[in-house]
N, CA and C atoms of all chains as a GROMACS GRO file, in nm:
protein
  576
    1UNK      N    1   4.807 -11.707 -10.408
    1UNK     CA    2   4.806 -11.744 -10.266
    1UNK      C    3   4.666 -11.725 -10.206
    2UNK      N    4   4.577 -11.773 -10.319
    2UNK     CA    5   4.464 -11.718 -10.262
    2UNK      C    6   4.374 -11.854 -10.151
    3UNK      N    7   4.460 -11.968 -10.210
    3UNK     CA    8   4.342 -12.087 -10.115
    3UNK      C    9   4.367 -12.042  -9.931
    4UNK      N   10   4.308 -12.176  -9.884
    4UNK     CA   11   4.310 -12.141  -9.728
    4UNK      C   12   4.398 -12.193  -9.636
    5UNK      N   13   4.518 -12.275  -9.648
    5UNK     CA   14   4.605 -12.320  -9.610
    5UNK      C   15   4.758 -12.297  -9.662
    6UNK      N   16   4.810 -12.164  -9.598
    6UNK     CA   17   4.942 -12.138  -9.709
    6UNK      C   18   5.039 -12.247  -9.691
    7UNK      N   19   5.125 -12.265  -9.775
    7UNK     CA   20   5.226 -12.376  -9.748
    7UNK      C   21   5.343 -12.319  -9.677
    8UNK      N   22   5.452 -12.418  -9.642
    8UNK     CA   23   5.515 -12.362  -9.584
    8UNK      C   24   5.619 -12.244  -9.670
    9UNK      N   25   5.635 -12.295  -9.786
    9UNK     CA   26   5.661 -12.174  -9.904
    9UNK      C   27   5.652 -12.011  -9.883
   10UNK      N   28   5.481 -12.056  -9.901
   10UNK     CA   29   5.421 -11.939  -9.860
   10UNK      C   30   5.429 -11.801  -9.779
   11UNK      N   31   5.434 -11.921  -9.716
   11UNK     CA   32   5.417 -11.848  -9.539
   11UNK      C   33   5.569 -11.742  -9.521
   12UNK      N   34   5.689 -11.857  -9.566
   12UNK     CA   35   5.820 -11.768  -9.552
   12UNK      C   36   5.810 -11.601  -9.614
   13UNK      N   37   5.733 -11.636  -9.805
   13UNK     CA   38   5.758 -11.526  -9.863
   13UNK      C   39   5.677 -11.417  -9.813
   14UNK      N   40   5.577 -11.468  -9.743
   14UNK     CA   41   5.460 -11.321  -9.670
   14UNK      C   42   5.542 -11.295  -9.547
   15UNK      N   43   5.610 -11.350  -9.458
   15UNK     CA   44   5.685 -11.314  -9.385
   15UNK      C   45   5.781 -11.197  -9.435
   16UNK      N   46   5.879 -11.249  -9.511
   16UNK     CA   47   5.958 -11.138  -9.567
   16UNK      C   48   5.900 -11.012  -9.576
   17UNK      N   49   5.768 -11.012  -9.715
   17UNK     CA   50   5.717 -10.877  -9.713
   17UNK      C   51   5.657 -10.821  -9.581
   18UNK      N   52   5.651 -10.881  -9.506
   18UNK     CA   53   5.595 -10.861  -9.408
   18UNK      C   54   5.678 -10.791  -9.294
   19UNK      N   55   5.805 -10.850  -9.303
   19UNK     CA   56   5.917 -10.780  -9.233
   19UNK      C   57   5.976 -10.601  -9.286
   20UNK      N   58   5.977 -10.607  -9.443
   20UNK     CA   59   5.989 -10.532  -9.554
   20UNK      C   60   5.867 -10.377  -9.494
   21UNK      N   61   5.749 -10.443  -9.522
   21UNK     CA   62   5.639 -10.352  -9.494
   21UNK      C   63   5.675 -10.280  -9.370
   22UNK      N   64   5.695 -10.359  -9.242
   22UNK     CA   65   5.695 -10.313  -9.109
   22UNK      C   66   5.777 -10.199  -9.101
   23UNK      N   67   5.854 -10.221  -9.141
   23UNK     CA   68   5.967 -10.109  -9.154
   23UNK      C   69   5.994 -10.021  -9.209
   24UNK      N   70   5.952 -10.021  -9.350
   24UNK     CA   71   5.917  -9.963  -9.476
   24UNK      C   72   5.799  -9.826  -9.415
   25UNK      N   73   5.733  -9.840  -9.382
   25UNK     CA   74   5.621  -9.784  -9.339
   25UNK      C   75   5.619  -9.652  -9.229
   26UNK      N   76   5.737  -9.724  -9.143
   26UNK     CA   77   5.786  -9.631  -9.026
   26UNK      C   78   5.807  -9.450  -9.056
   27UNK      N   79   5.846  -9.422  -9.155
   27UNK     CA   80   5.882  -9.263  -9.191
   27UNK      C   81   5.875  -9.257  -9.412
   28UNK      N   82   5.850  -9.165  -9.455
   28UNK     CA   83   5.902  -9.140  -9.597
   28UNK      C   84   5.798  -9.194  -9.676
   29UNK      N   85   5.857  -9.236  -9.772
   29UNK     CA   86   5.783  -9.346  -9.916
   29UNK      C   87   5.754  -9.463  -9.838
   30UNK      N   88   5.639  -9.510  -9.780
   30UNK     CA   89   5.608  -9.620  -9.753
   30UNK      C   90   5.622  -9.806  -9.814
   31UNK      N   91   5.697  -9.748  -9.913
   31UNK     CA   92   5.715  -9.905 -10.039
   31UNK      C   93   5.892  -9.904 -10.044
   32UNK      N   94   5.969  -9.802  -9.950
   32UNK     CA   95   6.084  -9.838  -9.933
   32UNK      C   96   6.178  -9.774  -9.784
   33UNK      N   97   6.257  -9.852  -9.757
   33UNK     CA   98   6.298  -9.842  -9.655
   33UNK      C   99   6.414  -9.726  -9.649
   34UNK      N  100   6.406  -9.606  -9.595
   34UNK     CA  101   6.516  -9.499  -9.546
   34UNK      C  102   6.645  -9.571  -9.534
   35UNK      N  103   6.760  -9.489  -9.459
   35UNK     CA  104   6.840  -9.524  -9.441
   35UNK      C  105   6.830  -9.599  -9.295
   36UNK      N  106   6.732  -9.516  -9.196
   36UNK     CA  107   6.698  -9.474  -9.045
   36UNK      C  108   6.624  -9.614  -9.057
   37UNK      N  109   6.549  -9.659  -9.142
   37UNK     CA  110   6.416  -9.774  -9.154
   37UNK      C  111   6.522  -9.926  -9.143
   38UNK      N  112   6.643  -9.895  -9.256
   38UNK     CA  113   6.736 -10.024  -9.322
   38UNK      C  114   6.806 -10.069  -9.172
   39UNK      N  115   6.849  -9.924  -9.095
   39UNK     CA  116   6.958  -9.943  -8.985
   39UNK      C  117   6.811 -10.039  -8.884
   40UNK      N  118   6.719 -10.007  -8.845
   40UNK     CA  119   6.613 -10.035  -8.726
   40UNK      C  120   6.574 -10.251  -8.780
   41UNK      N  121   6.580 -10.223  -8.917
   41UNK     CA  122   6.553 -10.345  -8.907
   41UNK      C  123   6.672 -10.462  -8.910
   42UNK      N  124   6.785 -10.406  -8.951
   42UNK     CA  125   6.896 -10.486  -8.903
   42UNK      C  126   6.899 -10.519  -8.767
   43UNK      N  127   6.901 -10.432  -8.714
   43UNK     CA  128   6.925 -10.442  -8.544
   43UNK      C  129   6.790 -10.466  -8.463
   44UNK      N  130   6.674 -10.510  -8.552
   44UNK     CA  131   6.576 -10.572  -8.470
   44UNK      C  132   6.557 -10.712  -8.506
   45UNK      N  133   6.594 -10.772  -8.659
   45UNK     CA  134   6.547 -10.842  -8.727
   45UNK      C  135   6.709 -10.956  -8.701
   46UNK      N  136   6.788 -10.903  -8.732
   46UNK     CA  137   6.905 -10.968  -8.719
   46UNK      C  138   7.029 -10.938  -8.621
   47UNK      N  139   6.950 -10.932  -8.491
   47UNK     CA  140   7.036 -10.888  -8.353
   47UNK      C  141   7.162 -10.997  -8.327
   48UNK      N  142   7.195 -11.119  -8.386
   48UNK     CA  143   7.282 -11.177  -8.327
   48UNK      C  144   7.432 -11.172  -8.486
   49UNK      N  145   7.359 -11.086  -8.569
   49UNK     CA  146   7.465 -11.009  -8.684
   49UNK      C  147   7.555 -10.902  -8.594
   50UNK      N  148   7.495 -10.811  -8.493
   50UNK     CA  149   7.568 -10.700  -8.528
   50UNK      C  150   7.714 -10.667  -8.502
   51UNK      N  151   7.783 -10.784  -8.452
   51UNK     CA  152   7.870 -10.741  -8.476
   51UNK      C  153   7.938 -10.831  -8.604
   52UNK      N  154   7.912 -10.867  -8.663
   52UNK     CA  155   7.965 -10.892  -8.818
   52UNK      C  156   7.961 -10.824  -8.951
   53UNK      N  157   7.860 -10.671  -8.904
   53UNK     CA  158   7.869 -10.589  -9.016
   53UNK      C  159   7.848 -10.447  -8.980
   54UNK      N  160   7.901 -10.366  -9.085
   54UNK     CA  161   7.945 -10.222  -9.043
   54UNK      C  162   7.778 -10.197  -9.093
   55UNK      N  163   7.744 -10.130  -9.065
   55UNK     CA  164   7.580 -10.119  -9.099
   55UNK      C  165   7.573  -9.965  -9.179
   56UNK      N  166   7.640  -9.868  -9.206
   56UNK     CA  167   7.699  -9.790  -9.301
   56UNK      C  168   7.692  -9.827  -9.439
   57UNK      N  169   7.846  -9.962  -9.403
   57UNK     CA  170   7.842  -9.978  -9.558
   57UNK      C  171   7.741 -10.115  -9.613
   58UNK      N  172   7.735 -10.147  -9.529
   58UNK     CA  173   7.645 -10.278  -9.604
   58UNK      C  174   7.508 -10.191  -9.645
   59UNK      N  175   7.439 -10.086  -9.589
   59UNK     CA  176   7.311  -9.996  -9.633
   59UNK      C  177   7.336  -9.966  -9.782
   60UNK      N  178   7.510  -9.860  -9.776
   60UNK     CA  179   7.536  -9.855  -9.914
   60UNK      C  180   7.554  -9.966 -10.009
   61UNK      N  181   7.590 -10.045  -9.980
   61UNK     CA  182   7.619 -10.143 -10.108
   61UNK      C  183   7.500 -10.192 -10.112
   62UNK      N  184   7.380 -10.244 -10.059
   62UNK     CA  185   7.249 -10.269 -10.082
   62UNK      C  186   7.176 -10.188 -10.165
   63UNK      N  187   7.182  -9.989 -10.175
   63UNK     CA  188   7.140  -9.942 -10.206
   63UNK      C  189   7.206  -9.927 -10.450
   64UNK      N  190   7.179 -10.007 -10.459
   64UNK     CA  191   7.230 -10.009 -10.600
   64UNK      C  192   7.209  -9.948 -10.701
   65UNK      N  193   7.078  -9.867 -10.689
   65UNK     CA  194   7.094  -9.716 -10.809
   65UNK      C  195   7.109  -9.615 -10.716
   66UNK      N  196   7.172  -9.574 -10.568
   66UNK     CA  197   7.253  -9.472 -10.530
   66UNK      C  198   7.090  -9.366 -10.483
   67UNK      N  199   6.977  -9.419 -10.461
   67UNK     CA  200   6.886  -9.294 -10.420
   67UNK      C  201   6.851  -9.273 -10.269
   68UNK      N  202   6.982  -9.350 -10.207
   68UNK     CA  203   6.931  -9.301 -10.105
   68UNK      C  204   6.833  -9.433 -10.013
   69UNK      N  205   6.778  -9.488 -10.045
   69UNK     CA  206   6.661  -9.596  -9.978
   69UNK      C  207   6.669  -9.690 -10.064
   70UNK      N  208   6.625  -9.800  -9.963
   70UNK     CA  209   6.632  -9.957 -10.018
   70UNK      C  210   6.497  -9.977 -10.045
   71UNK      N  211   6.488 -10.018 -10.165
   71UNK     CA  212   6.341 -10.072 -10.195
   71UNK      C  213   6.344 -10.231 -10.223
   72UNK      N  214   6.239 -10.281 -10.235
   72UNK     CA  215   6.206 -10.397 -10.219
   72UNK      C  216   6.338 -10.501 -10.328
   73UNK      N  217   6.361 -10.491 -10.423
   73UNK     CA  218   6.377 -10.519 -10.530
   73UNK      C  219   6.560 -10.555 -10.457
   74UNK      N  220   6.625 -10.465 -10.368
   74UNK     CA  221   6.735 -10.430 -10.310
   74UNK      C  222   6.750 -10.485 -10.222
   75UNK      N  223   6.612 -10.468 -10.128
   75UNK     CA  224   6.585 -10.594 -10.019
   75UNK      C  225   6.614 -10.700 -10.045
   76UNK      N  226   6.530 -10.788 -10.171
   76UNK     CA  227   6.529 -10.899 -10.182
   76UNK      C  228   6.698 -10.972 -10.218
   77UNK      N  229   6.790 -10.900 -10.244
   77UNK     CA  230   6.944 -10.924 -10.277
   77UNK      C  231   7.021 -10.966 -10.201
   78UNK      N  232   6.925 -10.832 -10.066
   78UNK     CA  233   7.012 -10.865  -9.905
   78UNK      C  234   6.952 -11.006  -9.858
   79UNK      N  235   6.806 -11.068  -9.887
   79UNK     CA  236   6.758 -11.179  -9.831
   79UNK      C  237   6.856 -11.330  -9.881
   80UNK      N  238   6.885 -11.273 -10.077
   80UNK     CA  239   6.964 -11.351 -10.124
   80UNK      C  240   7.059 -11.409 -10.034
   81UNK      N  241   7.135 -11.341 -10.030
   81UNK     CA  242   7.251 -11.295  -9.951
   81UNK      C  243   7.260 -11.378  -9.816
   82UNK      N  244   7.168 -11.344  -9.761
   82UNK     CA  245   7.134 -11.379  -9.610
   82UNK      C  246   7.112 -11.515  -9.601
   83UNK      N  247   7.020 -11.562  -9.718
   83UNK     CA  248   6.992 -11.704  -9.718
   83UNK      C  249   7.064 -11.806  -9.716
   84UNK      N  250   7.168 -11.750  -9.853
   84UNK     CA  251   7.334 -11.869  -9.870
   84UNK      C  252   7.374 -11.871  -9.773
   85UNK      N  253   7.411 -11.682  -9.708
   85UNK     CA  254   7.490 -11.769  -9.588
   85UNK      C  255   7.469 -11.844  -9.486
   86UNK      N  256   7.269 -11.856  -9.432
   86UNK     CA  257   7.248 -11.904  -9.404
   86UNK      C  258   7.280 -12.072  -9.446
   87UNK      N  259   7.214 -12.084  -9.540
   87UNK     CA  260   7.258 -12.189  -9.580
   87UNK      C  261   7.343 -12.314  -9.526
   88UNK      N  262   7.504 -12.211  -9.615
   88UNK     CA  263   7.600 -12.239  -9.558
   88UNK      C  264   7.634 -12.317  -9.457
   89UNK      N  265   7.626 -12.236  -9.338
   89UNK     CA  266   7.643 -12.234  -9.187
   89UNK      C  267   7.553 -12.345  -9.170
   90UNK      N  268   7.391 -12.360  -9.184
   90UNK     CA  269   7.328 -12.525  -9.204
   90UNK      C  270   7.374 -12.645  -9.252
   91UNK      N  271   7.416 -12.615  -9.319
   91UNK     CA  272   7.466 -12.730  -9.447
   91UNK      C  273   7.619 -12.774  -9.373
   92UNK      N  274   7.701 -12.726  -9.329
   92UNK     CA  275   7.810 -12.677  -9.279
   92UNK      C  276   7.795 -12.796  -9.140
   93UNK      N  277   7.650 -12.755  -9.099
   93UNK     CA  278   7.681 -12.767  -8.902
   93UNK      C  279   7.619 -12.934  -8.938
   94UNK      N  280   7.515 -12.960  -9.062
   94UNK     CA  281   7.437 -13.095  -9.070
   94UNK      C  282   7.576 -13.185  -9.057
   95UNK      N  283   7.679 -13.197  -9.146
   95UNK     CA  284   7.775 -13.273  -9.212
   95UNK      C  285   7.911 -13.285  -9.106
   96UNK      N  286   7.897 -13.162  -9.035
   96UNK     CA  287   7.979 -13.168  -8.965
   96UNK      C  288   7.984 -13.318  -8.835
   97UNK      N  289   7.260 -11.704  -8.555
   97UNK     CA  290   7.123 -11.725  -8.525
   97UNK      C  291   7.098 -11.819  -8.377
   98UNK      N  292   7.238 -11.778  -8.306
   98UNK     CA  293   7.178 -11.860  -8.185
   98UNK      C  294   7.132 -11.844  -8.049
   99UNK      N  295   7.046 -11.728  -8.119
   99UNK     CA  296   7.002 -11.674  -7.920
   99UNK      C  297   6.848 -11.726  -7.952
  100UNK      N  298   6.812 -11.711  -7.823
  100UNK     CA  299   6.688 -11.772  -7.794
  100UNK      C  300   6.529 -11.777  -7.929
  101UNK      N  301   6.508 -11.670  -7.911
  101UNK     CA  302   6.378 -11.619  -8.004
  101UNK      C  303   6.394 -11.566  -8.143
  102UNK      N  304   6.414 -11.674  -8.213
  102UNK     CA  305   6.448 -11.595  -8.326
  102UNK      C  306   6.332 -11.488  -8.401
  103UNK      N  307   6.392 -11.410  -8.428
  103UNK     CA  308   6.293 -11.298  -8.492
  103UNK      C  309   6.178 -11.344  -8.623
  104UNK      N  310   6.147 -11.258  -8.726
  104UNK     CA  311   6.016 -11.274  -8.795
  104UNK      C  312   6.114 -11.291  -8.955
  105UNK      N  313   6.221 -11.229  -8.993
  105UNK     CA  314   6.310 -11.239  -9.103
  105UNK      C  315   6.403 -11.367  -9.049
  106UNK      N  316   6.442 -11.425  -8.958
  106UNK     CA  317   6.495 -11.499  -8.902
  106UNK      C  318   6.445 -11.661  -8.952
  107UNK      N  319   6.302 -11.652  -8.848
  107UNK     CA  320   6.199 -11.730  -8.856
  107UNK      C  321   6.187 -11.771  -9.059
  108UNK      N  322   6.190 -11.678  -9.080
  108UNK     CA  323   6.125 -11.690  -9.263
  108UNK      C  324   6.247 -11.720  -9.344
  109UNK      N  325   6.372 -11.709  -9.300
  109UNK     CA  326   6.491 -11.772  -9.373
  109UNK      C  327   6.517 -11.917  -9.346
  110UNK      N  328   6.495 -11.950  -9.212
  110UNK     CA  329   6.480 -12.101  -9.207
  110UNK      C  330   6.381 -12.209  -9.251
  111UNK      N  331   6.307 -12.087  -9.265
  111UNK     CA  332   6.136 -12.205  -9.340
  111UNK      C  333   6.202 -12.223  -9.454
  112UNK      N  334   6.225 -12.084  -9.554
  112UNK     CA  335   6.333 -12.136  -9.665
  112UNK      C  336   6.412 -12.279  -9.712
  113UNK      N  337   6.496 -12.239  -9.586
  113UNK     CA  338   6.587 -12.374  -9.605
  113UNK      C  339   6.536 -12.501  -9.592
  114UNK      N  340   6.472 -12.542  -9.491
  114UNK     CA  341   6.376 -12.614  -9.488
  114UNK      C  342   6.279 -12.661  -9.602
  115UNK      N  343   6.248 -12.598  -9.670
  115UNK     CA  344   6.173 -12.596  -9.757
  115UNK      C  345   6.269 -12.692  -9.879
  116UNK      N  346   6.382 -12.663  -9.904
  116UNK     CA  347   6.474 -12.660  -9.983
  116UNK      C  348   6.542 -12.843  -9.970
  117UNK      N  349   6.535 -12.831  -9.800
  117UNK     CA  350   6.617 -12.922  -9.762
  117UNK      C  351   6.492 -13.064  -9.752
  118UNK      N  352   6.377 -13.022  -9.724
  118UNK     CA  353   6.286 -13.190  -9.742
  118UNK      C  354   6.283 -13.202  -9.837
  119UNK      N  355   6.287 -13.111 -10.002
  119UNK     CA  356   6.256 -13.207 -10.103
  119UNK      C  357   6.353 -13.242 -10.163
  120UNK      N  358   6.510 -13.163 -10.079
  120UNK     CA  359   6.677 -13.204 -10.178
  120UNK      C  360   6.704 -13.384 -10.091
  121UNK      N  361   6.620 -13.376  -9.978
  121UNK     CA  362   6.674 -13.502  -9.904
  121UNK      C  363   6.601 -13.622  -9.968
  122UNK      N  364   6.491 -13.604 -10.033
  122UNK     CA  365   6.385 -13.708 -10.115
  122UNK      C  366   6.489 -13.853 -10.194
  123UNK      N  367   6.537 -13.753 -10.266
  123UNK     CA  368   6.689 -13.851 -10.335
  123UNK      C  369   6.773 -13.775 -10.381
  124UNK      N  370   6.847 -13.875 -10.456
  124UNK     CA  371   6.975 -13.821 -10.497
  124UNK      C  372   7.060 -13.763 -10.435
  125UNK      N  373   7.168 -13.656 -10.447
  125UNK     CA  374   7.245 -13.576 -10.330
  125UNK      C  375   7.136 -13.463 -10.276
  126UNK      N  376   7.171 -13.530 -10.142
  126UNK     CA  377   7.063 -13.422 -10.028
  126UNK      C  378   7.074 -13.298 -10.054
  127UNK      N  379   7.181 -13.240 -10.098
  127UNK     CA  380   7.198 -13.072 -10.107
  127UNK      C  381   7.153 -12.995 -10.244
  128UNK      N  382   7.087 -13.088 -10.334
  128UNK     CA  383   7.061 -13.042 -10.421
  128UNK      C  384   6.917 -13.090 -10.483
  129UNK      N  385   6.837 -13.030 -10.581
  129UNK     CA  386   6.692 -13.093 -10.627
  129UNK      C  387   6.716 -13.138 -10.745
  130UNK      N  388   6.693 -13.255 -10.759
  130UNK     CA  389   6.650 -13.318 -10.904
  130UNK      C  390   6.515 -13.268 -10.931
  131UNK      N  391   6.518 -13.310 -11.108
  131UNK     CA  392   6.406 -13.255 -11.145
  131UNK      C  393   6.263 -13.300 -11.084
  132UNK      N  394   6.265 -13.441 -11.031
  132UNK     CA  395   6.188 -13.451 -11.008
  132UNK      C  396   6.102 -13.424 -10.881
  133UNK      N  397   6.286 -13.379 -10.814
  133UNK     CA  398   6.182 -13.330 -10.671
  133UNK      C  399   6.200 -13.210 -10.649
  134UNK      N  400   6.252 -13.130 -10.744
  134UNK     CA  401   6.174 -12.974 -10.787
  134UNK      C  402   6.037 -12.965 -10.806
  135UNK      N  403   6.010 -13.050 -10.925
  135UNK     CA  404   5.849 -13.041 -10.950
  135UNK      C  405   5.781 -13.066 -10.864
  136UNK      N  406   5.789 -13.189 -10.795
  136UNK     CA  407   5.728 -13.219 -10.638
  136UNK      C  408   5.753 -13.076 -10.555
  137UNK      N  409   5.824 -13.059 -10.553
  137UNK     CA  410   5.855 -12.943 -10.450
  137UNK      C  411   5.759 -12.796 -10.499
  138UNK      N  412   5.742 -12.764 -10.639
  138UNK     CA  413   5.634 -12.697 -10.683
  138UNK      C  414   5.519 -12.716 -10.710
  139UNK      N  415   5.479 -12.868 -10.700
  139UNK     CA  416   5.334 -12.883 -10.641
  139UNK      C  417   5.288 -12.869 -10.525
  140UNK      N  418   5.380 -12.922 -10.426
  140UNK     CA  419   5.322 -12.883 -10.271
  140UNK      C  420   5.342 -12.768 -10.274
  141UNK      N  421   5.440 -12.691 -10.282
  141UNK     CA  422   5.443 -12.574 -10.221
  141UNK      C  423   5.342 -12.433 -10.310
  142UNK      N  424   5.356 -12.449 -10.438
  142UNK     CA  425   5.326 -12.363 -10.471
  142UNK      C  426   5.189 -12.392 -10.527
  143UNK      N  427   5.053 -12.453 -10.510
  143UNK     CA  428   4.986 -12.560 -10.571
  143UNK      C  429   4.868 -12.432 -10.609
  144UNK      N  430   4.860 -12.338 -10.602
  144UNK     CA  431   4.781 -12.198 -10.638
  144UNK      C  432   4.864 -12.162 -10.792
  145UNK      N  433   5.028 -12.164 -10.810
  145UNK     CA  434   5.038 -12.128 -10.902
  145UNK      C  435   5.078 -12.285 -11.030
  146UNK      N  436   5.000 -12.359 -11.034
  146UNK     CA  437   5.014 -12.456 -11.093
  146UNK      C  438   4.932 -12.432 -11.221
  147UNK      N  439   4.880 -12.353 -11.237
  147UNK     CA  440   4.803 -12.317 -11.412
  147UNK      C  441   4.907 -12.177 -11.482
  148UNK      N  442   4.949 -12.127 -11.409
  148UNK     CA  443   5.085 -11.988 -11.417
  148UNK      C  444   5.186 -12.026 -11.515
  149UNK      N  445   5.259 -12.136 -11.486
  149UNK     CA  446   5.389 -12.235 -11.573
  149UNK      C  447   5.424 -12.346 -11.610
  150UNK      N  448   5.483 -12.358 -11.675
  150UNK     CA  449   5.489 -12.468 -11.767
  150UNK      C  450   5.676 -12.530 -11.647
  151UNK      N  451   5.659 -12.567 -11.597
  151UNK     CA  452   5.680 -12.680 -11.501
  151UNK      C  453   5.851 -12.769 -11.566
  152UNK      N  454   5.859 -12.779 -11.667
  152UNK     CA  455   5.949 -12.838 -11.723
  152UNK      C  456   6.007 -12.691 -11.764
  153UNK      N  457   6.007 -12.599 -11.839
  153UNK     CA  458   6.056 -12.478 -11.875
  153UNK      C  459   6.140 -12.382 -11.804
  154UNK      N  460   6.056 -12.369 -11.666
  154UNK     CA  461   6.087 -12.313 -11.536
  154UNK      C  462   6.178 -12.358 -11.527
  155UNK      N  463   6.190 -12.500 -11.449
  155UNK     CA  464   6.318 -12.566 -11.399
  155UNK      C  465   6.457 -12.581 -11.540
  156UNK      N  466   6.402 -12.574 -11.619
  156UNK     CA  467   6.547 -12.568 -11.729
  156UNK      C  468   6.624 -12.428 -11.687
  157UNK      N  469   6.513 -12.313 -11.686
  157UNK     CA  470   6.574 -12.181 -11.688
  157UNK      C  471   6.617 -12.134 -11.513
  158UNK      N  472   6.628 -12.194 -11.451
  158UNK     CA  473   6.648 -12.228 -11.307
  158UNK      C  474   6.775 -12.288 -11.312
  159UNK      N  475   6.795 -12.424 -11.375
  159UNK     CA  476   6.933 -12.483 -11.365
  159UNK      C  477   7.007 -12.368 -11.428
  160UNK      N  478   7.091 -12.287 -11.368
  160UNK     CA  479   7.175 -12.208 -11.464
  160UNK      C  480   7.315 -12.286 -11.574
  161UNK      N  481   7.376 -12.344 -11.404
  161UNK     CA  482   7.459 -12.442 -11.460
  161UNK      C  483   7.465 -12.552 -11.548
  162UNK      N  484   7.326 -12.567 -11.590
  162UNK     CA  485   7.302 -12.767 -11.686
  162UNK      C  486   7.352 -12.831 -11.619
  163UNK      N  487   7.356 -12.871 -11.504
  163UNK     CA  488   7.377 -12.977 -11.454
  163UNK      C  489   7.231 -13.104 -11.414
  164UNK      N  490   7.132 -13.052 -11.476
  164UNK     CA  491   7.020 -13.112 -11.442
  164UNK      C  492   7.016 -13.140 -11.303
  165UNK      N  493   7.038 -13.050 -11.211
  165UNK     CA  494   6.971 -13.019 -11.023
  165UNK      C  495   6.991 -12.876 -10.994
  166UNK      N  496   6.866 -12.875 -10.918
  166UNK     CA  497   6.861 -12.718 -10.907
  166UNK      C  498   6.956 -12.715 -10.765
  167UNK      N  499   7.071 -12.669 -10.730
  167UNK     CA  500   7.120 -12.624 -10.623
  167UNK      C  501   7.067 -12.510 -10.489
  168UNK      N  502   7.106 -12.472 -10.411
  168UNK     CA  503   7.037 -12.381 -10.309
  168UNK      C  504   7.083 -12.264 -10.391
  169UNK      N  505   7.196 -12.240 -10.433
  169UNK     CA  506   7.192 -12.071 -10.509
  169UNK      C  507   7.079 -12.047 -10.627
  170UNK      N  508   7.062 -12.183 -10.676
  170UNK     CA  509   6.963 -12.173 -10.829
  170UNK      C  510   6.817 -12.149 -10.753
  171UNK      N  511   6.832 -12.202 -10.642
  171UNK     CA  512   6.698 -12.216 -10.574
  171UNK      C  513   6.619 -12.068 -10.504
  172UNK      N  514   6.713 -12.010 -10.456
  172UNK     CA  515   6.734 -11.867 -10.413
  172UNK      C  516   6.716 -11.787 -10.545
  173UNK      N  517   6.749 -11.807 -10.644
  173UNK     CA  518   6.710 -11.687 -10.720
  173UNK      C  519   6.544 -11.692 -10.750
  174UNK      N  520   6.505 -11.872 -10.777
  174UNK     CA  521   6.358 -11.849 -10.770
  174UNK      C  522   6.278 -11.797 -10.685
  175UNK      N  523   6.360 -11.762 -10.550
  175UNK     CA  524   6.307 -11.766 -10.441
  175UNK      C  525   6.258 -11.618 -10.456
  176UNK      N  526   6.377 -11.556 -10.517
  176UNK     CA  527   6.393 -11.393 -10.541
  176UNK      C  528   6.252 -11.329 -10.592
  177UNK      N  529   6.226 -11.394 -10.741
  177UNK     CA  530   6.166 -11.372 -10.867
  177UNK      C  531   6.027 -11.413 -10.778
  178UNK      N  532   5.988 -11.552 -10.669
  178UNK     CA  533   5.861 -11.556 -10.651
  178UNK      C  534   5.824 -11.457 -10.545
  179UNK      N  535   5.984 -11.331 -10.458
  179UNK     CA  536   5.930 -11.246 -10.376
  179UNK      C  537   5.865 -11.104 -10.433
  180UNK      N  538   5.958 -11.126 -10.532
  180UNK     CA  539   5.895 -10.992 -10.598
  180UNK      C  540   5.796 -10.992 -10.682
  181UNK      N  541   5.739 -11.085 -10.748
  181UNK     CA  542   5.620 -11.103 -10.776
  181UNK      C  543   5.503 -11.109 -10.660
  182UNK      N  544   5.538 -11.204 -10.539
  182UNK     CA  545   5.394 -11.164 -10.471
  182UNK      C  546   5.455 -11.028 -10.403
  183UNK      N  547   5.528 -10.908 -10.411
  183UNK     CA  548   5.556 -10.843 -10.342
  183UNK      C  549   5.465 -10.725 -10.455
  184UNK      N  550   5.480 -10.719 -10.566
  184UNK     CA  551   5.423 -10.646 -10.648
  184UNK      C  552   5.283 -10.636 -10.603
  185UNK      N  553   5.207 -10.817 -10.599
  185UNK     CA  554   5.052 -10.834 -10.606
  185UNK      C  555   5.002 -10.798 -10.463
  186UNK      N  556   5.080 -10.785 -10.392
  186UNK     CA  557   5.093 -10.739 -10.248
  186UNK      C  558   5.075 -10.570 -10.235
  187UNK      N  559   5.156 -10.534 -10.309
  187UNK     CA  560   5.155 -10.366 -10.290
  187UNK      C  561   5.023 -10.322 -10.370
  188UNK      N  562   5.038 -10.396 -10.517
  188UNK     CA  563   4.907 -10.346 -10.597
  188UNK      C  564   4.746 -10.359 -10.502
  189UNK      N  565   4.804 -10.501 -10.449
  189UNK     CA  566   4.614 -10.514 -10.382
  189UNK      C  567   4.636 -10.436 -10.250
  190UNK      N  568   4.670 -10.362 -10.186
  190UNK     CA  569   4.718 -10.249 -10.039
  190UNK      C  570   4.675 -10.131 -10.112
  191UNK      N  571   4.665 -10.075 -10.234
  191UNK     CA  572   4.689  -9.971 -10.318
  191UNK      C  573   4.580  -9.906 -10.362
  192UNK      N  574   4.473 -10.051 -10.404
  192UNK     CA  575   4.385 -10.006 -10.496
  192UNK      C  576   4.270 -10.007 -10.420
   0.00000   0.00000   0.00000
């Protein structure tokens, strides 16, 4: 990503880390997100979710070797995740 | 996603789709990429990592299904694999 015009590609995936970092950074291991870091960016990043998820357990089931913090790798599962259903709901509203 | 301002993880899931959705609309069925407008779709977008892969290989191991089109779930996992790679070259160059 080194030329001078990112694509629009681009641009999404530096966003992400970029969202990742912001938060990540706030308290602890700076390369992964607390529990306190996971809850702040749900409810800043995806304010018109909250009431569709218990934010408890969706932290735990994100967290997949059990240490406690989401790291990037865990992140990127929840973006998975986020994307289809995005998706979805696009794909869904075009056809409709 | 329907209040006013969408956020910065918000913002970067729809570039996604977008991304997904001009080169699935090129031909064939809109919701999905043929090979050929995968490859198109990894020259514009990704045109820095065009000496990295072998272009025909990628997209075989991408179609999970053999159906010769990459779908939005097949598309999302590349999406995964190209976050955590620049997420790595991201942390390494912050690091050193």
């Amino acid at each position: 990503m080194a030329h001078q015009n990112p694509t629009q590609l681009e641009t999404a995936l530096c966003m992400l880390i970029n969202v990742f970092e912001k938060y990540a950074k706030q308290e602890g291991k700076k390369d992964t997100l607390t529990k306190k870091e996971a809850k702040t960016l749900l409810e800043k990043e995806l304010p018109g979710m909250k009431s569709l998820y218990d934010g408890d357990k969706l932290l735990e089931s994100l967290d997949s070797d059990g240490d406690n913090e989401i790291d990037f790798k865990e992140f990127s599962v929840f973006v998975i995740c986020l994307l289809c259903c995005a998706h979805n709901n696009f794909f869904l509203n075009e056809i409709k």
